[in-house]
KOLLOMI-798968 format. One record per residue (C-alpha): residue in three letters; x, y, z. Coordinates in steps of 0.2 Angstrom, whole numbers, always signed. Example, Ala and Ser with C-alpha at 12.3 -4.5 7.8 and 13.67 -1.06 7.14 Angstrom:
REM residues 2
  code     c1     c2     c3
   Ala    +62    -22    +39
   Ser    +68     -5    +36
***
This chain:
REM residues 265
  code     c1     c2     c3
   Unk   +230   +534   +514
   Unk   +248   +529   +510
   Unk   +258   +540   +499
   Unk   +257   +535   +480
   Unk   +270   +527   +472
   Unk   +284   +536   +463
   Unk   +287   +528   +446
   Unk   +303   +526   +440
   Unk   +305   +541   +427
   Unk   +309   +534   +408
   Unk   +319   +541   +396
   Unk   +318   +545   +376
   Unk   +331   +532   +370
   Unk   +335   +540   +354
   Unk   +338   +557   +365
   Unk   +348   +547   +376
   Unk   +359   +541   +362
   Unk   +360   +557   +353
   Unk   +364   +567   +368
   Unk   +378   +553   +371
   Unk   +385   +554   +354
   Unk   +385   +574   +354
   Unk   +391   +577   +371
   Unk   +406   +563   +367
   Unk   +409   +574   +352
   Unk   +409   +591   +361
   Unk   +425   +583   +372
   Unk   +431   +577   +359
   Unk   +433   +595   +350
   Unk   +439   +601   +366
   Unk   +453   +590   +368
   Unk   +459   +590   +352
   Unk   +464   +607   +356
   Unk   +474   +603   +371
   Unk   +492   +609   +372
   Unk   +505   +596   +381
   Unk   +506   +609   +395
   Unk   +487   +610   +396
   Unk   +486   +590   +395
   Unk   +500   +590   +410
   Unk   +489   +601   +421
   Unk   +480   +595   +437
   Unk   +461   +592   +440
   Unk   +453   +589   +454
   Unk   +451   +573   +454
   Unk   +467   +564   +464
   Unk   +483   +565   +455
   Unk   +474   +565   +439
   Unk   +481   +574   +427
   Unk   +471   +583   +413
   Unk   +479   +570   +400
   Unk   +474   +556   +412
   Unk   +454   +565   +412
   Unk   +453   +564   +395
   Unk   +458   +546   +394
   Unk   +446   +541   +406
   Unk   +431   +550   +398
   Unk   +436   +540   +379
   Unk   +438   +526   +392
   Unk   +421   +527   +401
   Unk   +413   +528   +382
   Unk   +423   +515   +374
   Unk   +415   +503   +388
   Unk   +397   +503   +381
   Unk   +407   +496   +363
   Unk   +416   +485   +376
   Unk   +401   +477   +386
   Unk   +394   +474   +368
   Unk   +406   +465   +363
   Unk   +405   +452   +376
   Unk   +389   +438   +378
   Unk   +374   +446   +384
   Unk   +369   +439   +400
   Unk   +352   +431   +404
   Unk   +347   +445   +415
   Unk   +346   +461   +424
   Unk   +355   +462   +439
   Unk   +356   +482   +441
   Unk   +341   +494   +441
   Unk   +347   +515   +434
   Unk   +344   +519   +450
   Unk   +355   +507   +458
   Unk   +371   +513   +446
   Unk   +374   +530   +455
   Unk   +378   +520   +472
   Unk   +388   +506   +464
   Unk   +401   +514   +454
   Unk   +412   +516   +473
   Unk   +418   +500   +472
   Unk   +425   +499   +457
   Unk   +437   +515   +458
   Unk   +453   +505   +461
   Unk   +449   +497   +445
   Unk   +443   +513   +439
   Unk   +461   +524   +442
   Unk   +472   +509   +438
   Unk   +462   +507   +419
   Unk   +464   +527   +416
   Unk   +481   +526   +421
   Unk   +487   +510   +408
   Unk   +476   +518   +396
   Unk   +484   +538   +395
   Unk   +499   +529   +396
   Unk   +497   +517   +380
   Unk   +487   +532   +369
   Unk   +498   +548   +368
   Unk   +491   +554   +354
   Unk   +471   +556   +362
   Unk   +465   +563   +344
   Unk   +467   +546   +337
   Unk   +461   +537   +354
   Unk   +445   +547   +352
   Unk   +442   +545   +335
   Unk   +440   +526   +336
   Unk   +430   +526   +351
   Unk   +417   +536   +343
   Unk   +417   +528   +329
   Unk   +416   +510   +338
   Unk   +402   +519   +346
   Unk   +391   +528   +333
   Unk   +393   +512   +323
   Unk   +387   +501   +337
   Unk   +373   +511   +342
   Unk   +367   +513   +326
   Unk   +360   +494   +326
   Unk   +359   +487   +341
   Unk   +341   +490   +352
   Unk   +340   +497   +367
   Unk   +333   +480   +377
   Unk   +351   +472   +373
   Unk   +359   +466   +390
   Unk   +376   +473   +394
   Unk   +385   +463   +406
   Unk   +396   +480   +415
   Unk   +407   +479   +430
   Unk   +394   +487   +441
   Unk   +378   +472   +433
   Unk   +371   +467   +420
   Unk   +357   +481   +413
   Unk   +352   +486   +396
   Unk   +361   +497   +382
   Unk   +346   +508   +384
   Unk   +349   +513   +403
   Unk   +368   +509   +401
   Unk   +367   +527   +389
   Unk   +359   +537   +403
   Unk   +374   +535   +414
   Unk   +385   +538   +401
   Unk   +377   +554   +400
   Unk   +382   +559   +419
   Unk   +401   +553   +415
   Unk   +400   +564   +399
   Unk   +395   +579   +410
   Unk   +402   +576   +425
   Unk   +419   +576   +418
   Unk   +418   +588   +406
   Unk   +414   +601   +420
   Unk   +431   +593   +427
   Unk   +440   +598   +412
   Unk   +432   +614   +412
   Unk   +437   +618   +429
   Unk   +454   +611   +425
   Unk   +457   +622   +411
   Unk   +454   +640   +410
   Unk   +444   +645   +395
   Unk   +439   +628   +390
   Unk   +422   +629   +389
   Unk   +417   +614   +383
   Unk   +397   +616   +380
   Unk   +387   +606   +387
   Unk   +373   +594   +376
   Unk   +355   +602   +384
   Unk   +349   +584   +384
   Unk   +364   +574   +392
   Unk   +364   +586   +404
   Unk   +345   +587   +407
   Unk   +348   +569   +410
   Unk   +363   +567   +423
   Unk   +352   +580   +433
   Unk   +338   +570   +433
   Unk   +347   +552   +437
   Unk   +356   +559   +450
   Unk   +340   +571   +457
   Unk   +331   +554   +457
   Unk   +345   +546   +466
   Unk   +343   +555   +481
   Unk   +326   +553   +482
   Unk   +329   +535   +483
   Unk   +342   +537   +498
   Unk   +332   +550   +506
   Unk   +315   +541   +502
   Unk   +301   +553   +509
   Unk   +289   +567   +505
   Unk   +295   +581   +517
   Unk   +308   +591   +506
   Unk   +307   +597   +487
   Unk   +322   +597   +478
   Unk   +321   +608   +462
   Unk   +336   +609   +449
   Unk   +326   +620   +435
   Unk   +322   +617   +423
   Unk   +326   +599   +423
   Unk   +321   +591   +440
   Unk   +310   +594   +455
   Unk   +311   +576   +466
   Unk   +302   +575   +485
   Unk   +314   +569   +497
   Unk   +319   +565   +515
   Unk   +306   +557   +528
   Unk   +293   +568   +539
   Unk   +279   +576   +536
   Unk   +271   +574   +517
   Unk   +270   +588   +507
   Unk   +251   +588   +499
   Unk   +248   +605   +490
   Unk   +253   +624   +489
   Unk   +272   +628   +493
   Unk   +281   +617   +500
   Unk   +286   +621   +517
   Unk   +306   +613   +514
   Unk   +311   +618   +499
   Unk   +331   +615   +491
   Unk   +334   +626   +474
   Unk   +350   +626   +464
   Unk   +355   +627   +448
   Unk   +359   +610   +436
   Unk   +379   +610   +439
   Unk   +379   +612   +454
   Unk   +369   +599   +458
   Unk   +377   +591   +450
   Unk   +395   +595   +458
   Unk   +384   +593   +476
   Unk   +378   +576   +472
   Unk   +395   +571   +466
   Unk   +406   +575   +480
   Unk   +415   +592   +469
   Unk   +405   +602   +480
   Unk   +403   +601   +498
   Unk   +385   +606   +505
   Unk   +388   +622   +517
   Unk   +401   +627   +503
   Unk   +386   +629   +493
   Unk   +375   +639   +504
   Unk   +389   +650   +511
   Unk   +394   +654   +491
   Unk   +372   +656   +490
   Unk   +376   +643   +473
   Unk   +359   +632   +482
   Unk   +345   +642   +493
   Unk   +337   +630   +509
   Unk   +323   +633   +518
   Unk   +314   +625   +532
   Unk   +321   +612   +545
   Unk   +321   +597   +534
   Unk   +330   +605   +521
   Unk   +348   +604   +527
   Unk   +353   +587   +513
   Unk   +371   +588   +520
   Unk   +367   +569   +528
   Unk   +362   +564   +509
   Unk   +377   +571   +499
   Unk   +387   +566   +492
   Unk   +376   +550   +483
   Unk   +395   +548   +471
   Unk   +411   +551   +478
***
């Protein structure tokens, strides 16, 4: 019998749209606090700057006001699972638009004030079926907001790492759903049934060709906690790293996703 197939996982939109909004907010705290020596700081992202982060996360937010703004096209050309492998071919454009944009805003309070209130204003009447014509493909507002979320946490763990004693918190929803998208990612480059990859308490996703799992533990079996899955699947964290530093357990001979990883980079 073949195995049955997976459906695509769906998400609350109001959470979606809340965790958003909150985890926007929670940055926007943070980097309202920013000294000019913290904001001069390095990441780990290039020759980004801590200032130049910031930009791009008020940048990556604003688009969703931005892709409303123009005509809605006629239809979808981008699937939420297809968003995760398409954002590579855009990070010329990417680095050059954070660059023109910290350089224009020095003052990032006022910058992030009007991006989120562009954005709570346009969320608040605009359904979730609307077409957004992005860069990467047309898809709709309400799966645009699920990679939004996976921005938002994604770089505010590069700004905690970038700052010491940051600590900005992290919205339990947007980063329940940045696990998930990106947990679901690789189970549709690895498609299979051999491997289970659990990212408590968020995800668990079955993975990478061979023998199919049917019942009782799995006999390949990858554990790790929500960040730093996040950081594997995302290229801030390179696979035997994490098993040396015991940040992801691995057993059995199909469990080794080092082939998989990174699915963003």
């Amino acid at each position: 019998m073949p195995p049955a197939k997976k459906r695509t996982r769906s998400y609350d939109p109001a959470k979606i749209r809340a965790a958003v909004l909150a985890q926007f907010g929670n940055v926007r705290q943070a980097v309202h606090t920013l000294t000019p020596g913290q904001l001069a700081l390095p990441t780990r992202l290039g020759d980004w700057t801590v200032r130049e982060l910031a930009a791009h996360v008020a940048m990556a937010v604003e688009t969703v006001s931005r892709n409303l703004d123009r005509e809605e096209p006629a239809k979808t050309e981008l699937t939420l699972l297809d968003w995760p492998f398409a954002t590579a071919a855009r990070a010329a454009d990417i680095d050059d638009g954070t660059r023109r944009l910290a350089e224009a805003n020095p003052d990032l309070g006022t910058l992030y004030a009007a991006t989120e209130e562009r954005l709570t204003r346009n969320l608040a009447d605009t359904p979730g079926a609307r077409l957004l014509a992005t860069r990467t493909g047309a898809l709709s507002l309400a799966d645009y907001l699920v990679t939004r979320t996976v921005e938002l946490v994604v770089h505010t763990d590069d700004l905690n790492a970038a700052v010491p004693g940051l600590d900005i918190t992290y919205d339990r929803q947007a980063l329940a759903a940045c696990t998930r998208l990106l947990a679901d990612a690789l189970a549709a480059r690895a498609p299979g049934g051999s491997t289970e990859v659990r990212v408590p308490p968020y995800a668990a996703v079955q993975c990478v060709e061979g023998p199919r799992h049917t019942r009782g533990t799995p006999p390949n079996v990858v554990e790790t906690d929500p960040l730093t899955w996040i950081r594997l699947a995302t290229g801030r964290l390179a696979w035997a790293e994490a098993l040396q530093g015991a940040k992801v357990s691995a057993s059995g001979e199909r469990a080794d996703l080092s082939a998989h990883l990174p699915l963003m980079a």
